[in-house]
N, C-alpha and C positions, 0 to 999 in steps of 0.2 A: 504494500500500500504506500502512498506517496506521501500521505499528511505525516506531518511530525506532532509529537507529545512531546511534554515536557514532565518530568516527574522530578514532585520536591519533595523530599523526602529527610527526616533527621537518619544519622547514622547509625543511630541505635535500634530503627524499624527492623523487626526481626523479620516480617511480612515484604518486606521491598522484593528479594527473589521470588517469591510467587506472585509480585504483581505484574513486575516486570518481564515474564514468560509469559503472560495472560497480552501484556502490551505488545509481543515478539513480534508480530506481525504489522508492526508501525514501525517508520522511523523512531527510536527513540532516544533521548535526551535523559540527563540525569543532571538537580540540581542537591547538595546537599544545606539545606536551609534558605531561610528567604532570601539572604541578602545575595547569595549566588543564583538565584532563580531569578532577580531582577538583572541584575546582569546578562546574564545567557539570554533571557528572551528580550531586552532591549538589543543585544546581539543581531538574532537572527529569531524573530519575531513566530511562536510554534502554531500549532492550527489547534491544536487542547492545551490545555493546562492541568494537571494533576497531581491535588495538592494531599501529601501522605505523611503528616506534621502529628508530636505527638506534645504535649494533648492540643487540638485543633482551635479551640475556646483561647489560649494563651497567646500565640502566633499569628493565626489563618485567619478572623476577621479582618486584624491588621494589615496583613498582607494582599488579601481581596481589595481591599482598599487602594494600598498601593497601586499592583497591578491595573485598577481601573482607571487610576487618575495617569496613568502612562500612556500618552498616544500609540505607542508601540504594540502595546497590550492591552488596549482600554475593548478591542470588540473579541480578544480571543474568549471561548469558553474555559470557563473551571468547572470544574468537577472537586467538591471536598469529599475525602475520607474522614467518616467520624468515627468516634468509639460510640459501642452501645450503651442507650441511657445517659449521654452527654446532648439532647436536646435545645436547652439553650444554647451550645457553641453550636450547635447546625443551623437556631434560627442566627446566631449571631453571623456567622460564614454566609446564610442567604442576604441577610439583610443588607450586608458589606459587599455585594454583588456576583454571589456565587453563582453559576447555575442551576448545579445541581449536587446534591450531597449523597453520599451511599455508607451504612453504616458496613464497620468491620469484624473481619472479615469478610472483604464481598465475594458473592459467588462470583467465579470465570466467566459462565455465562452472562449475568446480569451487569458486570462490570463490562464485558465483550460488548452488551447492547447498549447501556448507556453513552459508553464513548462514540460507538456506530452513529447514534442519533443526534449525538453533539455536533458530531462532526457534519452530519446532512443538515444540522439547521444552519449551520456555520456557512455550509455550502451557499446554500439556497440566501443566507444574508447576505453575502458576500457578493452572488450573482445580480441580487438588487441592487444592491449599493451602486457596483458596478454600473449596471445599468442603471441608474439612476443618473452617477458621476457621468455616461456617454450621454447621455438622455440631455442633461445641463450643458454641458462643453460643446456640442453638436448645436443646441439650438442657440448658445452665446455666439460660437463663431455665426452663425446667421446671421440674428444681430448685427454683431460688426462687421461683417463684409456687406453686408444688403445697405446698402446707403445709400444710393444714388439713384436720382429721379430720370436724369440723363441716360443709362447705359441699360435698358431693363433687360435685353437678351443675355448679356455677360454676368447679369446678377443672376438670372433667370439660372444658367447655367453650372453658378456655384451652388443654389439652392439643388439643382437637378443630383450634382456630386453628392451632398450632404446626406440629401433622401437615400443615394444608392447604397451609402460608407452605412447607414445607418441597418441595413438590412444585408450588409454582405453583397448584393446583389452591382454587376456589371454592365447591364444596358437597360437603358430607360428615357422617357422624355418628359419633358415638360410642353404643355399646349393650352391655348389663351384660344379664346372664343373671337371670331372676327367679327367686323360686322355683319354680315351674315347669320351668322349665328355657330356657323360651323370650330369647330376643333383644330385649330392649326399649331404642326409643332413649332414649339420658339426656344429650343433647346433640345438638344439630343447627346448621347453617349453611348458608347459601345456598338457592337455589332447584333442587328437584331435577326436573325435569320430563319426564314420558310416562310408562313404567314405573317410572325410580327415585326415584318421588314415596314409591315406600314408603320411602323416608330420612325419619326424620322419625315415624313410625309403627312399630308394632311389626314388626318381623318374623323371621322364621323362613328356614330351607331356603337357597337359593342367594340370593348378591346379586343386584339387579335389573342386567341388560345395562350394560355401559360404568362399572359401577361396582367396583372393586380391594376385596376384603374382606380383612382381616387379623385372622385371628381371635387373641385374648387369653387364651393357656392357661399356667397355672400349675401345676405336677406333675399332671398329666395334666387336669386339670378344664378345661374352659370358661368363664372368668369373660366372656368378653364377643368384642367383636368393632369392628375401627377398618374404621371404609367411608369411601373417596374418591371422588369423581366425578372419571373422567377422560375423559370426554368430550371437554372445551372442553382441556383438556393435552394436550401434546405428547409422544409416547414417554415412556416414563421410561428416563434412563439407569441404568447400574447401579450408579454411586453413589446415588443419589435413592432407589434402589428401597434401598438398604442402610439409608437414613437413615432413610426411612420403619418401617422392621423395627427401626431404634433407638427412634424415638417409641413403635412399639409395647409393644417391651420395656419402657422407660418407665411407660407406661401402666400393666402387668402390675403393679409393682413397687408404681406407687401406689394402684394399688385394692386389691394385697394388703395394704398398709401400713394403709390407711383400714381395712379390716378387721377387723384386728387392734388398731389402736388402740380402734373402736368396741367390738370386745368385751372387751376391756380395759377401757375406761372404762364400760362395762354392768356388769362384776362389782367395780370399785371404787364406783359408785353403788348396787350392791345393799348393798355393805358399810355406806355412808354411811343409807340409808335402816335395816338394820336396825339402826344405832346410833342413829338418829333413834326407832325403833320401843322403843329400851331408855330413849330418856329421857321418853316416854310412859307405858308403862310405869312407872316410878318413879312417876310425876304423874299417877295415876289417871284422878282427874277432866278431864282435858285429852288424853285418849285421841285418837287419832287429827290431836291438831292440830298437828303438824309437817307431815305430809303436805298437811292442807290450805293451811294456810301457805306451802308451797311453789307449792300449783298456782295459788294465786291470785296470786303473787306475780309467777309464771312469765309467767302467762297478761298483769299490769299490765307487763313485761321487755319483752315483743314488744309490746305497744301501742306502749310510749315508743321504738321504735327499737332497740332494744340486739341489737349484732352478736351473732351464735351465741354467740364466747365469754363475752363480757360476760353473755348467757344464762345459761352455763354453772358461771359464779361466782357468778351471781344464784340459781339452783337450789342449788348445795350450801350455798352462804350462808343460805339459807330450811331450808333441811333441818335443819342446824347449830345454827339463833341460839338453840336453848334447850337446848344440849352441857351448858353449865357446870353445868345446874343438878343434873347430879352430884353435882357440891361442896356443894353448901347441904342443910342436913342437915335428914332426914323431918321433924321436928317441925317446923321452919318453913315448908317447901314444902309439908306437907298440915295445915298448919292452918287450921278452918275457918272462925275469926274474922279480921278486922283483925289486921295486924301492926301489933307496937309498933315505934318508929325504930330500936333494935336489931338487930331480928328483919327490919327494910326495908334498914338498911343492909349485912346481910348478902346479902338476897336480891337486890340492885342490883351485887353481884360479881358476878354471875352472866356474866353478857357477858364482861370481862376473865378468868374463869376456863377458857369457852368457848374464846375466841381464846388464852391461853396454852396449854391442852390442845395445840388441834393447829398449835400455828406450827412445829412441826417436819417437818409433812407438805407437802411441796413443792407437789404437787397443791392445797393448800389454800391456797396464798399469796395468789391475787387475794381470794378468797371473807374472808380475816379480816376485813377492814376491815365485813365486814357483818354479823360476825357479832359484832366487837365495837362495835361502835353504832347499835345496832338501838332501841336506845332513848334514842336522841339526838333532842330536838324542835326542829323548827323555828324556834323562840323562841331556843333556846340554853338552856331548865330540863331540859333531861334528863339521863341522866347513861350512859358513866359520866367523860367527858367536857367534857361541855356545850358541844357543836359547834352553832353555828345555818348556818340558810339551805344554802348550797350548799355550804358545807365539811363538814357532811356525805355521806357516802359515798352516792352515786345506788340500791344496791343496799338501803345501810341503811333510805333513806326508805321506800323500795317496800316493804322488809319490814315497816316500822312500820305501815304502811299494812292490809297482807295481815294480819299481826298482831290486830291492833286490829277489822278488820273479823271474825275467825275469834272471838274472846274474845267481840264482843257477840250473835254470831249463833249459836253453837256452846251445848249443854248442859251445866250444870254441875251436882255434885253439890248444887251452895247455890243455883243458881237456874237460871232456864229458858233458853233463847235468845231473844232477839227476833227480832221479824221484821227480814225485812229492809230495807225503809223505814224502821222507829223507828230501824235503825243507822247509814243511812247519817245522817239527821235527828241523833243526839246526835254523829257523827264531821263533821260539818257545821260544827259550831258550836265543832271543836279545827281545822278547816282553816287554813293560815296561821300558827297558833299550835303545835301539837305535829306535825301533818301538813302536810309540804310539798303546798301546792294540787294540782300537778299530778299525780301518781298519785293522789291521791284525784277528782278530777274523771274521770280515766279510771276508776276505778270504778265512779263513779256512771253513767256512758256505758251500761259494760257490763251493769249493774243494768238500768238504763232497759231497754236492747236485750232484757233475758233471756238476755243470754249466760251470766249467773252467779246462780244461785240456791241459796244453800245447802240451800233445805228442797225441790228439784226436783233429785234425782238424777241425771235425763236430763239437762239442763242446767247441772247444774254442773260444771268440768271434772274432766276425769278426771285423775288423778296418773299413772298409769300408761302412758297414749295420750300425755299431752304428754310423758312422759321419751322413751318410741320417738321423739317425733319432734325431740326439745332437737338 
């Protein structure tokens, strides 16, 4: 047998060789008195304890004690050895947290049983706890990796992990209701093969044979559905099966959350674009260029790598960068000559006017930084700062970029737009100098390709398709 005993014993036990042939069939351990039995089993921690102390009333409550208040030893069982007609030290040994007491001489057999059973309750506490400890640490990492409102297929897919780790089990998917109504997967693992190759695939109706569906309903609705392959697994016990009904729950919880977040942050970006739409508005002539300033900005965000969020600060940042020009008063924002230094150094508040407006809007904290130095150049003559190179903000560059491409290509009331060659040609020759190289290089990519043409409708991006899918 693999469990280990621990036997405490005084030296004088005349009884210890016939218990200890009764135990032969364990690993067994020998302490002689408590203070060595604290010892050895903070050591190497035993699966019993059996305590064979004479007289037991003197030592063995005390020692119960100990042992319980020991992390090491606090869940092992005891078993006391009493003398016959020493009652009080057995209640005294239960009370101090014994499990179980047997008077002496015990019989082999009844000694054989009692330990047998110690030991299967032990088993069986031990399997809980366990699982219980899996049960918690499974669904905390959830918790903390499921964060994000932005990325829900790759959360979607750590959840998918979680469910399988949690059952043993190797392929399975996770599936979200479309509009339609239908079961589409949005996460998949492992290999599903014969019939529940539909893992992986859209589907509908019953699961495919040997595969556990657990459908995902939140007040009454269907949002989706967790599928296991349990083929290559073994039963599920009926904790496994409870666990798995927790990742469910889970699940439920964060695509409700993703939800809501998402349409939440859809009617604060409507708010943000129609406040973008008032500072157009005001600036006649430059109708519409917030919006475009944004898509192209968006569109250079995802070129250069930038996480969703980093996106998402880059968008209201571009949306933003021309807030301020609230403040700067009609006469000088629609004048149609040259300003005087005056009339330049008012309109160069602009940015700082922007970023003070909304530093009180929490939601707006990443995005300031972009929206007050947007016209910071890469030399370090911009203002309102004169940040160069890389201590300018990654989102400011991009904007300046987006910016400056939207002003030479776009119509004004005092002159036309150019094409788009002549613009990237005069923003060519500020590369390095006012424009950081690299988002303008990814411009010109995207020029070359036709991904972006402002006088090509079709191909230039939409403002509206790229926020659905920010």
């Amino acid at each position: 047998m693999s469990e280990s005993i621990l036997l405490v014993s005084d030296a004088s036990e005349a009884d210890r060789p016939a218990i200890e042939q009764v135990l032969s069939g364990w690993r067994l351990r020998r302490a002689e008195g408590g203070e060595e039995a604290l010892v050895l089993a903070r050591e190497i921690p035993p699966d019993l304890i059996l305590l064979n102390l004479r007289p037991p009333g003197v030592e063995g409550p005390a020692l119960v004690r100990r042992l319980r208040e020991d992390p090491a030893t606090r869940d092992v069982p005891i078993i006391v050895l009493t003398e016959r007609g020493t009652g009080g030290a057995l209640i005294a040994c239960l009370d101090s947290g014994a499990d179980d007491c047997l008077a002496k001489p015990p019989a082999p057999e009844e000694l054989t049983a009692r330990v047998r059973a110690a030991l299967r309750n032990k088993a069986v506490q031990d399997g809980l706890r366990d699982m219980g400890e899996f049960s918690l640490d499974l669904l905390a990492r959830m918790g903390s990796n499921v964060t994000s409102p932005f990325r829900l297929d790759e959360d979607l897919a750590r959840i998918l992990s979680h469910a399988l780790v949690a059952v043993g089990a190797r392929a399975g998917s996770l599936l979200l209701t479309d509009h339609r109504g239908l079961l589409v997967v949005r996460a998949a693992a492992g290999d599903a093969p014969g019939e529940a190759s539909a893992l992986g695939r859209e589907a509908e109706g019953e699961a495919p044979p040997g595969v556990l569906r657990m459908p995902l309903v939140a007040r009454g609705e269907t949002l989706g559905a967790l599928e296991v392959d349990l083929r290559t697994v073994p039963p599920l016990s009926a904790e496994r099966e409870r666990l798995l009904a927790s990742v469910a729950s889970q699940t439920v919880l964060f695509v409700e959350n993703v939800r809501l977040n998402r349409e939440v942050r859809r009617m604060f970006l409507d708010i943000i674009v129609s406040l973008a739409g008032a500072v157009d508005a005001k600036d006649a002539y430059t109708h519409g260029h917030t919006v475009r300033v944004a898509s192209v900005a968006l569109l250079l965000g995802r070129e250069a790598g930038m996480s969703a969020a980093e996106q998402e600060s880059l968008l209201l940042a571009a949306l933003l960068h021309d807030v301020g020009k609230i403040g700067v008063p009609d006469a000088i924002l629609k004048k149609p000559g040259p300003l005087d230094p005056h009339e330049r150094k008012i309109m160069c508040e602009h940015p700082v006017i922007g970023a003070q407006m909304l530093r009180h809007i929490r939601a707006l904290k990443e995005s300031l930084p972009g929206i007050r130095h947007h016209h910071e150049h890469w030399d370090g003559t911009g203002y309102p700062d004169g940040l160069a190179g890389d201590d300018i903000p990654k989102m400011a560059r991009i904007i300046l970029v987006a910016d400056a491409f939207d002003a030479l290509t776009s119509h004004r009331v005092y002159r036309p737009g150019v094409p788009t060659g002549q613009a990237l040609e005069v923003m060519r020759r500020y590369a390095g100098i006012q424009f950081d190289p690299a988002p303008f290089a990814t411009l010109e990519r995207l020029c070359a390709e036709g991904a972006l043409d402002p006088r090509n409708p079709e191909t230039f991006p939409d403002f509206f398709s790229l926020l659905r899918s920010a």
